[in-house]
Backbone as CSV, one residue per row, in Angstrom:
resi,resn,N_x,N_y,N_z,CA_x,CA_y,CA_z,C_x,C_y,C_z
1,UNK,7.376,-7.234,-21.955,6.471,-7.661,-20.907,6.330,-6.551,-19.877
2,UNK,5.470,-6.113,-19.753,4.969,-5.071,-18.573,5.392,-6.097,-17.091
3,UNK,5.905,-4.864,-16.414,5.906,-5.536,-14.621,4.576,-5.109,-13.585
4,UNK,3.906,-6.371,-13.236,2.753,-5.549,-12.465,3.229,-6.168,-11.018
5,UNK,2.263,-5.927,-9.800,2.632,-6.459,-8.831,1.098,-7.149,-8.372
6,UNK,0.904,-8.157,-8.716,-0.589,-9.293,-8.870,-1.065,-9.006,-7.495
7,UNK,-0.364,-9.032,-6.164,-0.755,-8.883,-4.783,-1.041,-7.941,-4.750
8,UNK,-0.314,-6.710,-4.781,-0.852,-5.335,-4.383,-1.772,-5.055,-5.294
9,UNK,-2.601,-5.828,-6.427,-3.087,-5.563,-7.164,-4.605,-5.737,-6.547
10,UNK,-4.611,-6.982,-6.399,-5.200,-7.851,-5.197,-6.085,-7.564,-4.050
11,UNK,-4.786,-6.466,-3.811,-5.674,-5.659,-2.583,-6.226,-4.885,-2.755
12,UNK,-5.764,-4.137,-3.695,-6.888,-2.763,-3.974,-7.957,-3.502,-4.624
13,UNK,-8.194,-4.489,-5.534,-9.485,-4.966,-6.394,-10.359,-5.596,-4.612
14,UNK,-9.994,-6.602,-4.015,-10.553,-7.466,-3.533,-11.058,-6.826,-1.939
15,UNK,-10.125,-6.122,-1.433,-10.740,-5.577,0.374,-10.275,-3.922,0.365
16,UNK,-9.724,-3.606,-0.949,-9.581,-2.019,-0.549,-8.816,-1.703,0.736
17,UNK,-7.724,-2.577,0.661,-6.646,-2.147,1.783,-6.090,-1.063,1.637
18,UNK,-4.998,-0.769,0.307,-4.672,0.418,0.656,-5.749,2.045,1.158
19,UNK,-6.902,2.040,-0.342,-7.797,2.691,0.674,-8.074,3.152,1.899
20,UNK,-8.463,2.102,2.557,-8.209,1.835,4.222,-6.921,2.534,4.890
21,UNK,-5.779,1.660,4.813,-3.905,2.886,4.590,-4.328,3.783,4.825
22,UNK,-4.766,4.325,3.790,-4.925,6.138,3.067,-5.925,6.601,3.861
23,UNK,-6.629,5.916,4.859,-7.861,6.613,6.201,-7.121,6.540,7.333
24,UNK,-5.751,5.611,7.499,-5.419,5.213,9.355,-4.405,6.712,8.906
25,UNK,-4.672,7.553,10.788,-4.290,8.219,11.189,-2.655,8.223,11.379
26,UNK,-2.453,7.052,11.712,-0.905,6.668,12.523,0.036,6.904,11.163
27,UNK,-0.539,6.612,9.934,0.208,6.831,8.663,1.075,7.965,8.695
28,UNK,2.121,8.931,8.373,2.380,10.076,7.945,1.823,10.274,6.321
29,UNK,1.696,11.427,6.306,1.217,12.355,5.595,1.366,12.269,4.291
30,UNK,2.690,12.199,4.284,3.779,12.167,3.053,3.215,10.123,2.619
31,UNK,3.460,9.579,3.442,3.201,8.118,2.971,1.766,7.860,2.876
32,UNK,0.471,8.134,3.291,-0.577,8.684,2.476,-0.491,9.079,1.078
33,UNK,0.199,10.545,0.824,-0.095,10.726,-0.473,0.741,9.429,-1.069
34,UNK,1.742,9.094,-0.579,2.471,8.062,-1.705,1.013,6.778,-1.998
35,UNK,0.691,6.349,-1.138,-0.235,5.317,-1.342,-1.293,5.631,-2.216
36,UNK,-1.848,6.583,-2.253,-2.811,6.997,-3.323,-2.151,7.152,-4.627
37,UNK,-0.996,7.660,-4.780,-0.188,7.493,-6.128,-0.426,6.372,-6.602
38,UNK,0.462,5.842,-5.719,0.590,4.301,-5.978,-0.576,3.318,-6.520
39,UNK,-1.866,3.633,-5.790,-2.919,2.801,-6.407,-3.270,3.553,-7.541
40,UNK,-3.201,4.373,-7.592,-3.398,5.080,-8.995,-2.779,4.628,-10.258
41,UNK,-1.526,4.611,-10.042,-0.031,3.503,-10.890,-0.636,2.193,-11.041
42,UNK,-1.197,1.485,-9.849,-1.379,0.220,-10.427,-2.607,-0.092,-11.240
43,UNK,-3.479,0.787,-11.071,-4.524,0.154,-11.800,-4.311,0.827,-12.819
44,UNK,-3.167,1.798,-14.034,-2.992,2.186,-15.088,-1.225,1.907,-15.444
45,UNK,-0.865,1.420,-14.731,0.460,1.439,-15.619,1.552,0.571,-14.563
46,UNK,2.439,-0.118,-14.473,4.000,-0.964,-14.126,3.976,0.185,-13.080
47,UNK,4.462,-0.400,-11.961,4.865,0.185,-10.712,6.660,-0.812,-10.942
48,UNK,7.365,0.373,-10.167,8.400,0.277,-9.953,9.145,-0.703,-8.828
49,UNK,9.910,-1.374,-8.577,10.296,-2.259,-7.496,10.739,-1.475,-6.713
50,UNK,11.226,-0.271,-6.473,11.707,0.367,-5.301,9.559,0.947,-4.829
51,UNK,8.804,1.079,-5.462,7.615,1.584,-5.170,7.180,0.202,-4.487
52,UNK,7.153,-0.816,-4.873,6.558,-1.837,-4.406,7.099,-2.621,-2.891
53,UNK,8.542,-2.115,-2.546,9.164,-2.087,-1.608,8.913,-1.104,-0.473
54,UNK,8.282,0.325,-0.941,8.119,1.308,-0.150,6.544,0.755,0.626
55,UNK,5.951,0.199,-0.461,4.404,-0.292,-0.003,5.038,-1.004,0.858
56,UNK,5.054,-2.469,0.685,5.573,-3.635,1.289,6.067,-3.125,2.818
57,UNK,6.667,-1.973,2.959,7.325,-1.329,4.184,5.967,-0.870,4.779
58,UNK,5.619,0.327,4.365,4.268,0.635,5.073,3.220,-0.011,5.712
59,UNK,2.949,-1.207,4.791,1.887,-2.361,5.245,2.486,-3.164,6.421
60,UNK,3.724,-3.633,6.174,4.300,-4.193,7.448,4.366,-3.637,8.719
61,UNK,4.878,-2.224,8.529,4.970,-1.317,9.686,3.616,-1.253,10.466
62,UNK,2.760,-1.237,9.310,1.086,-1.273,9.957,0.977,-2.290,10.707
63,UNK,1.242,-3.347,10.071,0.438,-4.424,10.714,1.029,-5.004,12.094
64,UNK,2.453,-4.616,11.875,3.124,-4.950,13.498,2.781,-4.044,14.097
65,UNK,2.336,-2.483,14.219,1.539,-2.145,15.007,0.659,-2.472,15.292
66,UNK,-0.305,-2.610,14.959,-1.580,-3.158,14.984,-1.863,-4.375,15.913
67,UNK,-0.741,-5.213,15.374,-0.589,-6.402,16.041,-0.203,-6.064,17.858
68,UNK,0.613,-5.222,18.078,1.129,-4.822,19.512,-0.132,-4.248,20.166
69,UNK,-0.798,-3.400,19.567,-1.930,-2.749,20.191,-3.071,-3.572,20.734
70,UNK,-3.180,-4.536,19.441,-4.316,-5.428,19.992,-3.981,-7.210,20.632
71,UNK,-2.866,-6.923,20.577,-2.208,-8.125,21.766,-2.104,-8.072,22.919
């Protein structure tokens, strides 16, 4: 059985979030290129659980910023 991750899958098919990621400034550099890997991985092949954890981190980190700024 292949491991996919259906959510992060989700996002790239349905609102092009990471995309988006891969444009915000506040990102570092290094976690940019990871995100473009990464969607690259998912739409051809099993992403890894430590990869899907590194996302999961990034997106969170985003969004509680995000959240402070516009609160």
């Amino acid at each position: 059985m292949t491991y996919t991750n259906a959510v992060a899958v989700a996002l790239i098919a349905g609102d092009g979030v990471i995309d988006k990621l891969e444009l915000e400034t506040s990102i570092p550099v290094s976690d940019r290129d990871f995100l473009a890997a990464y969607q690259t991985k998912l739409g051809s092949a099993s992403s890894r659980p430590s990869e899907d954890e590194r996302f999961c981190k990034l997106l969170t980190d985003w969004m509680l910023r995000r959240h402070r700024i516009t609160a």
